[in-house]
C-alpha positions, -999 to +999 in steps of 0.1 A: +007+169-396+031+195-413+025+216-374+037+185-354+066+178-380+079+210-377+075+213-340+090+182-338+125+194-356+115+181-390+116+202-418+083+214-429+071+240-451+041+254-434+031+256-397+003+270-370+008+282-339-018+297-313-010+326-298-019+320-260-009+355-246-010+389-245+032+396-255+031+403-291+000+429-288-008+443-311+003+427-339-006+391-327-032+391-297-040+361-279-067+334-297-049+345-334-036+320-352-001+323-364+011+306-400+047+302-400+069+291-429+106+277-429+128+300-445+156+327-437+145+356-416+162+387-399+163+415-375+120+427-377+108+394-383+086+373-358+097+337-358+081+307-341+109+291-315+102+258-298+111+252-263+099+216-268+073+203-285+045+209-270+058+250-262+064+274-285+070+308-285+059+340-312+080+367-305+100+388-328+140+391-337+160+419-327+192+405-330+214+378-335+249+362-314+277+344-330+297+325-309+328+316-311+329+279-289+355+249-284+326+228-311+326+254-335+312+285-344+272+291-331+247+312-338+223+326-315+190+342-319+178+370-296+139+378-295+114+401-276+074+402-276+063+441-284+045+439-254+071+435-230+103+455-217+128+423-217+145+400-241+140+361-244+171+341-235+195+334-267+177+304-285+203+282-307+193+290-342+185+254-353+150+256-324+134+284-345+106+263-372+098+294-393+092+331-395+055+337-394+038+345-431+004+357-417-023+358-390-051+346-387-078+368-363-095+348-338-126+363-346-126+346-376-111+311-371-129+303-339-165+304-352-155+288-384-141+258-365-170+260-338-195+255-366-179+229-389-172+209-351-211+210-345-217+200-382-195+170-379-216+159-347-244+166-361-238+142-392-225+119-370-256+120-351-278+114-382-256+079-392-275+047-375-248+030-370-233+051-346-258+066-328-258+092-301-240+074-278-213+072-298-211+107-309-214+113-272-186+092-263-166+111-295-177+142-276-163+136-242-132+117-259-122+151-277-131+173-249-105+149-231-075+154-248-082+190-250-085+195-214-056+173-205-035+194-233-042+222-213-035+210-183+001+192-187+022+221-174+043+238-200+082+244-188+086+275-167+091+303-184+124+316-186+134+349-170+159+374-181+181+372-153+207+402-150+242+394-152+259+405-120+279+437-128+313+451-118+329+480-125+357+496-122+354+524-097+389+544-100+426+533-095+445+554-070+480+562-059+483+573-025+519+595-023+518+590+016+521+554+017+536+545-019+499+519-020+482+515-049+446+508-046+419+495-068+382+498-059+350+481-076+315+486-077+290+462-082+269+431-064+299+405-058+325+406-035+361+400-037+373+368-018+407+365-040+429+383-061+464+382-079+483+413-091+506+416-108+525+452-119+546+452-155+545+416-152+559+413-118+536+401-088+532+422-058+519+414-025+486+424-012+488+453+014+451+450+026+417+437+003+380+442+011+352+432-008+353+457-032+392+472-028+426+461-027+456+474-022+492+466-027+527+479-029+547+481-061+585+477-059+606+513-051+619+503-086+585+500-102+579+535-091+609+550-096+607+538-133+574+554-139+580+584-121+609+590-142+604+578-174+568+587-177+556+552-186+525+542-164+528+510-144+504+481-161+484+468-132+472+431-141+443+418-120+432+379-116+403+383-090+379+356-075+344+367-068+324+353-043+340+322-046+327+308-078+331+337-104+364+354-121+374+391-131+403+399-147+414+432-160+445+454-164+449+493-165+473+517-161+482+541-143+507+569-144+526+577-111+531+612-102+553+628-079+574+662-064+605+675-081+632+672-052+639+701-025+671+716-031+688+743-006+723+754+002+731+752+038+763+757+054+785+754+019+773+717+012+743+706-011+711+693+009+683+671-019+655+660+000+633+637-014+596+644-009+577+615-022+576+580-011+594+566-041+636+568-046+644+595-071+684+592-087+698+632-092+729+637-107+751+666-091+778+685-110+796+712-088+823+736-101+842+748-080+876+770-078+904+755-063+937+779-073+916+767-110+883+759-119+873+724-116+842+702-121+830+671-101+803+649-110+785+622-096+745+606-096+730+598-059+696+578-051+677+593-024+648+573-008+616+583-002+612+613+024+646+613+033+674+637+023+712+634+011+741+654+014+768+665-019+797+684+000+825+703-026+857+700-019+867+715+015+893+737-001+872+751-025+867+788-020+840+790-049+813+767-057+782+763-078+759+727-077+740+720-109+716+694-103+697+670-126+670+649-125+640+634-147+603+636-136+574+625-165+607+620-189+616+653-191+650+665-179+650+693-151+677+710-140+685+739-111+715+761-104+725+774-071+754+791-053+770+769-025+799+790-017+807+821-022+837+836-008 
């Protein structure tokens, strides 16, 4: 009574459970009996967990999950038979009747039970009033209910399934085409995404199953290149039409310092990346007195711009400035010289 109570959800002190395979070998083998009592246990301990009432499972704890859901806080209890490689699905705490106390070996419960079931029919046997018909009858009754016990088929068991995995393969800037592409691997396939870089959203340049790529603003670039700071790349991706990923990363943005040359008395600064740099230009330069003129110039990605000094200047020396990685560089050259 106190076995069916407990399997049953009631609280009971004291329960048996048959052990009817080979997963928790060698500590439990199949035919033991296994006493279970209600009670706290942790990680070590084997617990009796029923999937319903007439299925229950003997395996052992080897951890625990505390969830965190929109109806409260849950706890979750992992197990494993000793015998096998893979763990039992999360069971909810409140399905686990007891932590097992002791076995019992089936060498020595089975013949106990075989020969006080024979005593009992043969005393029943020995009464007149019922006879060997009766105990016959009794006989086939309780074979019966054992055989359609056995029969009624249990719920399937439940197979660790693998979650499907994605990972992040590598996030890439390609200097040719200003693109910034992010690749997966894994077992599902892309069919959707939204990026967004330092909060802005970009467009998608191309997407395959397991890579996109898209175009940050020249701004974006320019910033980063510059300054240093890498661009935060936010990611809200659909997979295979059901499933979401979402990440965000970072990613610094390299690039070349400009090209600077003197050709012809005037300043040439060509850009050789695929992002606008900003240089500023200061150029002395001696006109019947020295004499400075300043001024800060974007040039877009692999093209080129032009400072000229004054055309009356006889002298004249260009000091330009830029920023790459937020550190200030600087370069002196002689533009005209007499």
């Amino acid at each position: 009574m106190l076995t069916v109570l407990s399997r049953l959800g009631h609280p009971s002190l004291l329960g048996v459970s048959l052990v009817i395979s080979d997963s928790m070998e060698p500590a439990l083998r199949r035919g033991d009996l296994a006493i279970y009592a209600s009670g706290n246990f942790t990680v070590g301990d084997v617990v009796v967990y029923c999937v319903t009432p007439s299925h229950c499972v003997v395996h052992r704890v080897i951890g625990f999950l505390h969830l965190n859901t929109v109806s409260g806080n849950r706890t979750m209890v992992v197990t494993k038979g000793d015998n096998v490689d893979v763990a039992d699905s999360p069971v909810e705490l409140e399905r686990v009747r007891g932590k097992v106390v002791f076995a019992i070996p089936r060498e020595l419960w089975i013949p106990v039970v075989l020969s006080l079931l024979a005593y009992s029919l043969y005393i029943v046997v020995k009464i007149p009033v019922v006879g060997l018909s009766c105990t016959i009858l009794f006989a086939v009754g309780l074979v019966s209910v054992v055989a359609v016990y056995a029969v009624v088929p249990r719920p399937l068991a439940l197979n660790v399934v693998k979650a499907p995995v994605v990972n992040l393969a590598g996030v890439y800037f390609d200097q040719a085409t200003c693109t910034v592409s992010v690749r997966y691997t894994g077992e599902l396939s892309i069919t959707g995404i939204d990026v967004k870089v330092n909060s802005t959203p970009v467009d998608t340049v191309s997407a395959f199953e397991r890579e996109y790529s898209f175009k940050p603003s020249p701004e974006l670039l320019r910033g980063a290149f510059e300054n240093g700071l890498p661009l935060v790349i936010e990611v809200d991706a659909v997979l295979n039409h059901a499933g979401r990923l979402t990440g965000k990363y970072d990613l610094l943005v390299g690039g070349l310092n400009p090209e600077l040359s003197a050709v012809n008395g005037v300043l040439v600064a060509r850009n050789p990346n695929c992002f606008p740099i900003a240089i500023n230009v200061s150029i002395r330069y001696y006109d019947g007195g020295w004499k400075w003129s300043n001024g800060t110039y974007t040039v877009n990605g692999f093209s080129y711009h032009v400072v000229e000094p004054p055309r009356e200047a006889q002298y004249a020396y260009a000091y330009v400035y830029w920023f790459n990685q937020g550190d200030k560089r600087w370069v002196g050259l002689p533009l005209r010289t007499g």
